[in-house]
Each structure stands twice: as structure tokens, then as C-alpha cells.
N, CA, C and O of each residue as an XYZ file, in Angstrom:
452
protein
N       0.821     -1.192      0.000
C       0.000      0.000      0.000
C       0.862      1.252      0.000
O       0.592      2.208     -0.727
N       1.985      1.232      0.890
C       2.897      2.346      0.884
C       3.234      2.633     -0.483
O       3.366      3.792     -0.876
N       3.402      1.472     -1.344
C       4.258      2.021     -2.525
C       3.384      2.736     -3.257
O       3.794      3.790     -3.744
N       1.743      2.243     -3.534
C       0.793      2.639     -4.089
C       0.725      4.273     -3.850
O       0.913      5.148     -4.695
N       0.341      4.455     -2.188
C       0.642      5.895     -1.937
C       1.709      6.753     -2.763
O       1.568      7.786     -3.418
N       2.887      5.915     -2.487
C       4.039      7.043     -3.546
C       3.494      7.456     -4.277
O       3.056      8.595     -4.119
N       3.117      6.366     -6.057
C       3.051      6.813     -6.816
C       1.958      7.334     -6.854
O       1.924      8.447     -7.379
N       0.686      6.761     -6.335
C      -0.548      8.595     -6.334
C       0.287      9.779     -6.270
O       0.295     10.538     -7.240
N       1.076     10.061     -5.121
C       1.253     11.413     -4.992
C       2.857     11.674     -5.503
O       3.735     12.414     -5.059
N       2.831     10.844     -6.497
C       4.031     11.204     -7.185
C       3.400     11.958     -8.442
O       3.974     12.952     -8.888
N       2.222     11.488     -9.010
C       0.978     11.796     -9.824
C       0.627     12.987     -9.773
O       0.358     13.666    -10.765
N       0.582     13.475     -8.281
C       0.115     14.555     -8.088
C      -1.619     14.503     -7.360
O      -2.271     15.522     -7.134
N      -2.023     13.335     -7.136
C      -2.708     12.739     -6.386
C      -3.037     13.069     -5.159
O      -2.358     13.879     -4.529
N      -4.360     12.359     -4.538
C      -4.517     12.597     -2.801
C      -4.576     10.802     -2.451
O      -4.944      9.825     -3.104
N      -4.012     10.999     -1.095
C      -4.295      9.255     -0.441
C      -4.890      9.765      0.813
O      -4.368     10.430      1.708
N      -6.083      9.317      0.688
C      -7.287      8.708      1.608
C      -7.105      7.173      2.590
O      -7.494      6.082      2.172
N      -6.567      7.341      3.687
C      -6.498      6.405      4.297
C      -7.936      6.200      5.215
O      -8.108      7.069      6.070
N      -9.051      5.060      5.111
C      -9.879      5.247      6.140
C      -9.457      3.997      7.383
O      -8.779      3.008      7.102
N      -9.807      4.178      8.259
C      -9.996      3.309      9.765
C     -10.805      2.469      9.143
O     -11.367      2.394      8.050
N     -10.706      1.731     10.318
C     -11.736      0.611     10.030
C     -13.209      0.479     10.124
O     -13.906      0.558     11.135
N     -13.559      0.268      8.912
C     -14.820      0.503      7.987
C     -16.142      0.062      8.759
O     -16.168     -1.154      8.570
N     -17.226      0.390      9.510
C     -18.133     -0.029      9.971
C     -19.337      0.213      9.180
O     -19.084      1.025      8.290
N     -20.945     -0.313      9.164
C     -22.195     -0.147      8.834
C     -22.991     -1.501      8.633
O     -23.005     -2.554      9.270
N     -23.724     -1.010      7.362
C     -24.608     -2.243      7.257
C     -24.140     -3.271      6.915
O     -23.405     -3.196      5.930
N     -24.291     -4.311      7.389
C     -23.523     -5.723      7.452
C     -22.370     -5.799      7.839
O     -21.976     -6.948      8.036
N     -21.425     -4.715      8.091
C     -20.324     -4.884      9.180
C     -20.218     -4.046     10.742
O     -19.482     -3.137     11.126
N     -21.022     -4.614     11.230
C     -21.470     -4.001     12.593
C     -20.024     -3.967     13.580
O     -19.156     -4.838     13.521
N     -19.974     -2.590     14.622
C     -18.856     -2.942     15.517
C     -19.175     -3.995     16.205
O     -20.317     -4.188     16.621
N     -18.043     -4.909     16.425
C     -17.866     -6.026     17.682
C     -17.510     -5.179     19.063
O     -17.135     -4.011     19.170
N     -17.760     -6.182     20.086
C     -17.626     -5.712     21.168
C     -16.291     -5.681     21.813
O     -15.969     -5.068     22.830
N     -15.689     -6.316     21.181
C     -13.554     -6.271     21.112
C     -13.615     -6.699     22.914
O     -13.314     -5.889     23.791
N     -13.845     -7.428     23.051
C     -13.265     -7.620     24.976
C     -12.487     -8.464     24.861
O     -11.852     -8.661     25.897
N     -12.135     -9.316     23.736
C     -11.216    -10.165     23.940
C      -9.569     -9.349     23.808
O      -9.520     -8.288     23.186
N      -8.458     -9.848     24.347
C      -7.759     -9.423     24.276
C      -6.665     -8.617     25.120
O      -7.084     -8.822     26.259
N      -5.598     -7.879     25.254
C      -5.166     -6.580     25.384
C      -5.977     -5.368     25.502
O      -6.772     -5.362     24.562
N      -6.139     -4.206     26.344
C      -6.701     -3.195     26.157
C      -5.695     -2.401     25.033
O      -4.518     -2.732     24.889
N      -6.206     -1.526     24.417
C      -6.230     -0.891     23.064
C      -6.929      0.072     22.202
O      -8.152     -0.046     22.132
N      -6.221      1.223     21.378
C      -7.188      2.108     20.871
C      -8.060      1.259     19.817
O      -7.691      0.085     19.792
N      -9.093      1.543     18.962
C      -9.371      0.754     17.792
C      -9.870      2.311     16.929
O     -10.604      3.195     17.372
N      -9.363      2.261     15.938
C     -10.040      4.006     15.048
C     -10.741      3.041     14.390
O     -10.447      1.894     14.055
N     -12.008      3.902     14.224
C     -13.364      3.226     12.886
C     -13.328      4.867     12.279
O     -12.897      5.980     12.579
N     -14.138      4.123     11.166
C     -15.027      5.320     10.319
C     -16.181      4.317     10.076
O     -15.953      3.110      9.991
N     -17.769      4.985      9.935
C     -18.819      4.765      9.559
C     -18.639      4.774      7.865
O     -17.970      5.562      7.196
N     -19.230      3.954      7.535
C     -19.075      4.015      5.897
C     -19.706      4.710      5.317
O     -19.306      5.034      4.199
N     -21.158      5.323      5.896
C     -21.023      6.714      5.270
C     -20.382      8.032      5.091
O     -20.494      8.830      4.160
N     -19.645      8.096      6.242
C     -18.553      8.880      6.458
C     -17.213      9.296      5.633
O     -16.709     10.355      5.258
N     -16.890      7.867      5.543
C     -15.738      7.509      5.201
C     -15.965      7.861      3.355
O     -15.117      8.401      2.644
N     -17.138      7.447      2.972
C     -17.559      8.084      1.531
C     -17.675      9.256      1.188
O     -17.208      9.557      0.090
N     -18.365     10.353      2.049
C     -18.317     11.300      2.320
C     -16.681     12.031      2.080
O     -16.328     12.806      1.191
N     -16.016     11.553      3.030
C     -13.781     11.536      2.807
C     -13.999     11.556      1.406
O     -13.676     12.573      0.792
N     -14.353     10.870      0.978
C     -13.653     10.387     -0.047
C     -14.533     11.738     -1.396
O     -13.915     12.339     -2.275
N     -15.188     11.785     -1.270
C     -15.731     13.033     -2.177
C     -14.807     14.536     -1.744
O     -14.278     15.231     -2.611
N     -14.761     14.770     -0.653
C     -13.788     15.864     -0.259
C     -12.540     15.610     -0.402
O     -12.000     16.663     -0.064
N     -11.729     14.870     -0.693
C     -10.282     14.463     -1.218
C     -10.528     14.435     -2.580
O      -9.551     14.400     -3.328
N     -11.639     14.444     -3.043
C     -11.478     14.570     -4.503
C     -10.954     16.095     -4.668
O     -10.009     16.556     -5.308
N     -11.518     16.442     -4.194
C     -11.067     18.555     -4.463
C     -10.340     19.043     -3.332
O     -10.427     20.242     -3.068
N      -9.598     18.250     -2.590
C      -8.565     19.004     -1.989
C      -7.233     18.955     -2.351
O      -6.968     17.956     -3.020
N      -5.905     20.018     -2.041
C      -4.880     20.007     -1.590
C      -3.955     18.282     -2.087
O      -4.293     17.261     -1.488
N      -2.968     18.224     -3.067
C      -2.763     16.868     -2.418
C      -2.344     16.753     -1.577
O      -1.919     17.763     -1.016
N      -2.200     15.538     -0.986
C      -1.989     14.838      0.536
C      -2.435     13.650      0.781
O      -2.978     12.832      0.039
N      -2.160     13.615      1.900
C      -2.607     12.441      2.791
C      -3.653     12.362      3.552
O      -3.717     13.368      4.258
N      -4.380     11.741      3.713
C      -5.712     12.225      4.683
C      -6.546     10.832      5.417
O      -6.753      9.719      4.933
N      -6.884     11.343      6.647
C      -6.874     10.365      7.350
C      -8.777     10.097      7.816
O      -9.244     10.723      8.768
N      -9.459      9.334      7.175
C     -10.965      9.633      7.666
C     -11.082      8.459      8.782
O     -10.960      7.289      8.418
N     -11.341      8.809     10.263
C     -11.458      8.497     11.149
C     -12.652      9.094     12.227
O     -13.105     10.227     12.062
N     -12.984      8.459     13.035
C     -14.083      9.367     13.872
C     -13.287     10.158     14.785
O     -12.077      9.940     14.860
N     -13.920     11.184     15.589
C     -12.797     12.062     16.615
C     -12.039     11.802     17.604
O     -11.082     12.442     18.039
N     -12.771     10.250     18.163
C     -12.168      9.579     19.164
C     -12.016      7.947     19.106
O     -12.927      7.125     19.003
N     -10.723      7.733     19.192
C     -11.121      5.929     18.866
C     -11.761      5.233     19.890
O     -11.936      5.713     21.011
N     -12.002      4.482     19.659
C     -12.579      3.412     21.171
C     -11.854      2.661     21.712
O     -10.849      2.257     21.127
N     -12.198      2.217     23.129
C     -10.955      1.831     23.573
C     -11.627      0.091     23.917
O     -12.587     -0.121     24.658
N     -11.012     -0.747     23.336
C     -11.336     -2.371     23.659
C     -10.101     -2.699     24.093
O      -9.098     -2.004     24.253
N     -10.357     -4.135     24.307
C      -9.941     -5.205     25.433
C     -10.135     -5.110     26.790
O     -11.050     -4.464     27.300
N      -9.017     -5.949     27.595
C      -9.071     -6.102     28.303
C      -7.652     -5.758     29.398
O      -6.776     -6.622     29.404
N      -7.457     -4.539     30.279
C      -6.676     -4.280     30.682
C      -5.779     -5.835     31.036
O      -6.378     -6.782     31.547
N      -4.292     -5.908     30.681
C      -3.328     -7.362     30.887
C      -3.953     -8.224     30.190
O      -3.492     -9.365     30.173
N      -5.303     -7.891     29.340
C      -4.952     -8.979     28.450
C      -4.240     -9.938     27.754
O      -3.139     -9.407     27.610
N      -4.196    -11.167     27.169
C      -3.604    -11.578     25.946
C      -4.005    -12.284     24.694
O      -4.824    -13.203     24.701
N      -3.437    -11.858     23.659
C      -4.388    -12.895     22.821
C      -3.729    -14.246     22.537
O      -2.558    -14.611     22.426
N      -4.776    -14.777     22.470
C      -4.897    -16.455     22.113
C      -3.499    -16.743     21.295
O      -3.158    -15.966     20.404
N      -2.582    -18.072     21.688
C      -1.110    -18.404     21.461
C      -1.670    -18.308     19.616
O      -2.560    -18.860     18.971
N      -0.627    -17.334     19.312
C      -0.714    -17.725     17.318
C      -1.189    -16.784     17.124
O      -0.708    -16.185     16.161
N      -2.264    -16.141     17.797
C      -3.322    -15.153     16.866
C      -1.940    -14.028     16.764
O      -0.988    -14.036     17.544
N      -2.073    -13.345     15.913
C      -0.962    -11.805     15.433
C      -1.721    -10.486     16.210
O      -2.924    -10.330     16.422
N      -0.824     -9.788     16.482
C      -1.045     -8.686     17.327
C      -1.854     -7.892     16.660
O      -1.750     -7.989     15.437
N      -2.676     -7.090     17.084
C      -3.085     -6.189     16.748
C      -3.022     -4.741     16.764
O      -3.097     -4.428     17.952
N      -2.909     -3.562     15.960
C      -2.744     -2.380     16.183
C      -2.687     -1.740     17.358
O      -2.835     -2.612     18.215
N      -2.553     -0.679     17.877
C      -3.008      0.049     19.063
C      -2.370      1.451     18.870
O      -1.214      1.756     19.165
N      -3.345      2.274     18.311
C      -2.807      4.259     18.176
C      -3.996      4.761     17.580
O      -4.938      4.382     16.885
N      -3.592      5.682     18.095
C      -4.636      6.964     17.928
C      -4.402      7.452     16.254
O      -3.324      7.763     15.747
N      -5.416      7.424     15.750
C      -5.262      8.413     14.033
C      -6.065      9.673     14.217
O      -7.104      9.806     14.864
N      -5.576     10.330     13.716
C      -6.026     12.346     13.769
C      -6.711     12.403     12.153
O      -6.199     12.023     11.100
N      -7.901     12.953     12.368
C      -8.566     13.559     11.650
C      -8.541     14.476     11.193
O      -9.329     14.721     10.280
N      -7.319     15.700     11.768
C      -7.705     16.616     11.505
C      -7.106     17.882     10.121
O      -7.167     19.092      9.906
N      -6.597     16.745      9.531
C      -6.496     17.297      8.449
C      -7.557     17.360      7.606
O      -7.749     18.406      6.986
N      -8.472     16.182      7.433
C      -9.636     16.264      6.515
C     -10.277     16.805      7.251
O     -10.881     17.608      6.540
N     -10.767     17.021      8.764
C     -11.400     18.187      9.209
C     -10.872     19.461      8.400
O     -11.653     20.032      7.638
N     -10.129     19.719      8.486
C      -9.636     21.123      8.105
C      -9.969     21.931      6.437
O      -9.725     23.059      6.008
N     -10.714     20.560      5.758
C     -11.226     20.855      4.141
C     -12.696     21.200      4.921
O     -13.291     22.057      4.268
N     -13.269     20.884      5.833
C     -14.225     21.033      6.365
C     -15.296     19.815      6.397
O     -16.499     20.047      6.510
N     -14.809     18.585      6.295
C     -15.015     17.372      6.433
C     -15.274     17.183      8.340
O     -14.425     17.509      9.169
N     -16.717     16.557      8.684
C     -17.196     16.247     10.259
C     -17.758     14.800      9.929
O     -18.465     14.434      8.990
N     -17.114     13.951     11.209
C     -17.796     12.704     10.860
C     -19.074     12.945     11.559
O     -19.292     13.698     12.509
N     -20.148     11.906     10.701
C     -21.575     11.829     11.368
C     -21.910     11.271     12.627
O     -22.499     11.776     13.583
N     -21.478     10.249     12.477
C     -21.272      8.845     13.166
C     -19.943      8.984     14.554
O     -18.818      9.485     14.565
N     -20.715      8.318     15.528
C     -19.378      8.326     16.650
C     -19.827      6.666     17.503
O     -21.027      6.497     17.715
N     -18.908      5.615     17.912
C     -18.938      4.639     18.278
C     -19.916      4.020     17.885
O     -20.269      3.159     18.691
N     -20.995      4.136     16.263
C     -21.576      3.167     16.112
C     -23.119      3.941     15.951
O     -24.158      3.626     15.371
N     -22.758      4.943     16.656
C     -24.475      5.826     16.680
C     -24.254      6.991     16.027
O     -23.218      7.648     16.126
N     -25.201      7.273     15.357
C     -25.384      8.856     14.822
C     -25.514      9.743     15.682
O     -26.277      9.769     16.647
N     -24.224     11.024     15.092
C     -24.563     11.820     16.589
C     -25.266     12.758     15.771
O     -26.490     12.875     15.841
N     -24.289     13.680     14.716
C     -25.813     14.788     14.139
C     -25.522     14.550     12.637
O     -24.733     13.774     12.097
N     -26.546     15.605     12.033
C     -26.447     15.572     10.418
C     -26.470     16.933     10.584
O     -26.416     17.675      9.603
């Protein structure tokens, strides 16, 4: 994916990175298994939304995420022998905020339109 990024914005391009994709038919899980941990989502309407405003911005990089990630697991958790680690960091929005991009959606519920 990194390399892909280059050449977009070697192009002269924008890269749209979204979090992890939630809505209809991919509902959030309740993540308790595990390590405690950030998790960033975007609502997939949201995240479509990104993606129309990166059409006419600035190139760059841009990050569509909600304002706050959620926090799963389980404080001293571990996961199951084999399973691969999973992420854990905070992603900033606020560059595609700054085209004037607001997510709708926050942990799963609509907050406004």
C-alpha cells in the first residue's frame, strides 16, 4: 500500500487512508477479547463522504477516522497463542477536518447531520 501511496502522490494525487470501515452488514464487535487498546473506525457513510472531499482538496494524505477511537480489550490482556497482534494508536482527523469534512457517526451511533 505504501508504494501505491508514492506513486498517487508522485501523480500529483490525494491518499485517503480510512480506519476501520463499519455499517450495514459490518457491525462494531464488542472487542473484549484481548489486550486493552485504541481501535479508530469510520462509519461508511462517512468515510464516503472523505472520499468526495479528497477529490477537491490540496494533495496529501488524509486520514478519515471518527474524533475519538474506542478503547477495547481487556486491561493485561492476551491474545490467544498464534493469533498476530493487533494495532493500538490513535489516528487524527484533523487534516480532513480542516477541508471542512465532520464525521456523522461516533462509536456506532449517529450523533448529528
Amino acid at each position: 500500500m505504501v508504494e501505491a501511496e508514492k506513486l498517487v502522490l508522485r501523480a500529483g494525487g490525494s491518499v485517503l487512508r480510512c480506519a476501520g470501515i463499519y455499517g450495514p452488514g459490518r457491525a462494531l464487535r464488542p472487542g473484549v477479547e484481548g489486550p486493552e487498546r485504541w481501535l479508530n473506525v469510520v462509519q461508511v457513510t462517512d468515510a464516503a463522504r472523505a472520499a468526495g472531499v479528497v477529490l477537491g482538496a490540496p494533495q496529501g494524505i488524509y486520514n478519515a477516522c471518527e474524533d475519538e477511537p474506542l478503547k477495547r480489550g481487556i486491561p493485561g490482556g492476551r491474545w490467544p497463542e498464534g493469533r498476530r497482534e493487533r494495532r493500538n494508536k490513535r489516528v487524527s482527523n484533523a487534516k480532513l477536518k480542516g477541508l471542512g469534512w465532520r464525521p456523522f457517526w461516533r462509536g456506532g451511533c449517529l450523533a448529528s447531520i
